[in-house]
C-alpha positions in Angstrom: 27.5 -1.0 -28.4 24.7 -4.3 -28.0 23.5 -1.7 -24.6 22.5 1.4 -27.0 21.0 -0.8 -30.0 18.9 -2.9 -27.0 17.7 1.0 -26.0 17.3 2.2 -29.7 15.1 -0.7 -30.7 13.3 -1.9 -28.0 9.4 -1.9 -28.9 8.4 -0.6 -25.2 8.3 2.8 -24.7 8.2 2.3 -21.3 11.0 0.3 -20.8 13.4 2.5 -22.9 12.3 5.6 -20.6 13.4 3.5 -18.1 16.3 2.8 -19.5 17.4 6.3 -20.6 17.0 7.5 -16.9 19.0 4.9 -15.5 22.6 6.3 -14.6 25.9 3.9 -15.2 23.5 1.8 -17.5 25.6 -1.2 -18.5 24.4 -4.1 -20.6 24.1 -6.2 -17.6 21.5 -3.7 -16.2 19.3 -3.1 -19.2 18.9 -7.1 -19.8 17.6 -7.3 -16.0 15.5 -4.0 -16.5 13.9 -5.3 -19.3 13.6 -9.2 -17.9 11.8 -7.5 -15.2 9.7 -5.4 -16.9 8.4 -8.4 -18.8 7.9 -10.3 -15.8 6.0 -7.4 -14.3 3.4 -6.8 -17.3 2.9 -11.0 -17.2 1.9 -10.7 -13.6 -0.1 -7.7 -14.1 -1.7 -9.3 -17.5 -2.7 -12.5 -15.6 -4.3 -10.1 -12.6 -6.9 -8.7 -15.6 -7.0 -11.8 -17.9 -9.3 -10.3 -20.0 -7.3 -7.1 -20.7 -9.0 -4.3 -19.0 -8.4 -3.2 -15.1 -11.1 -4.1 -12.7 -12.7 -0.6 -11.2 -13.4 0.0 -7.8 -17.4 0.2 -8.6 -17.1 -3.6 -9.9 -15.6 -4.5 -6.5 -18.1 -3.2 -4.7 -21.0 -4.8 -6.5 -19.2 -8.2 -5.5 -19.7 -7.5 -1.6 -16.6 -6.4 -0.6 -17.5 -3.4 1.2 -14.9 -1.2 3.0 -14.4 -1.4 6.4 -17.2 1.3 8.5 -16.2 3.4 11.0 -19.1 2.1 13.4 -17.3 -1.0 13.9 -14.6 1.1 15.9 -15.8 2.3 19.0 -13.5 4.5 20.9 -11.6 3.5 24.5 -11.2 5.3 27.5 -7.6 5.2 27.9 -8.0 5.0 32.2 -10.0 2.0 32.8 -10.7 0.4 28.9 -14.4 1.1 28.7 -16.1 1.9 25.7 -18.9 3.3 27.3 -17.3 6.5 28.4 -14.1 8.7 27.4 -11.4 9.1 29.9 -12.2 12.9 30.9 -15.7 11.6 31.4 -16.8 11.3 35.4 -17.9 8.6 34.5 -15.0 6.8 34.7 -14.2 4.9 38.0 -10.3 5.7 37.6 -10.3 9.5 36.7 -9.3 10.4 39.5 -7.0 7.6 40.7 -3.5 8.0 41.5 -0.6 5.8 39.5 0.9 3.5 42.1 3.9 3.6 39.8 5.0 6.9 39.2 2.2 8.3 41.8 0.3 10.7 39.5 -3.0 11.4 38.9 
């Protein structure tokens, strides 16, 4: 069968793993696989144009930094301050009572 020769001869190892795991593999199927495996290593080709992977070292030196955790400062869930927690006594509403369900 044109399905088994396309799995036999194919030059991409990948692609006939791919093929050889898929169950119910018709000829239909293995022509889209393989369309879309080509399609996949274009776009992933034209992402590194000149053939190698950028690393994450190579990012950084370009200024993109990762986001710090000392731009997140943390709430008090009671009132929305960040200047205290909500088990703090600080807090103006730790010990107000819900008007809604009337706990404290």
């Amino acid at each position: 069968m044109i399905r088994d020769q396309l799995v036999e001869k194919t030059t991409s190892t990948k692609l006939r793993e791919r093929l050889l795991l898929e169950r119910d593999l018709t000829l239909t199927k293995a022509i889209t696989l393989a369309r879309n495996m080509e399609q996949a290593l274009r776009e992933a080709s034209s992402m590194c144009p000149n053939g190698k992977p950028i690393s994450t070292a190579e990012v950084r030196k370009k200024g993109v930094q990762p986001p710090s955790s000392a731009g997140t400062k943390r709430q008090c869930y009671r009132c929305g301050s960040n200047k205290h927690l909500a088990n703090s006594r600080d807090c103006k509403a730790v010990d107000a009572v819900c008007r809604g369900c009337n706990k404290k």
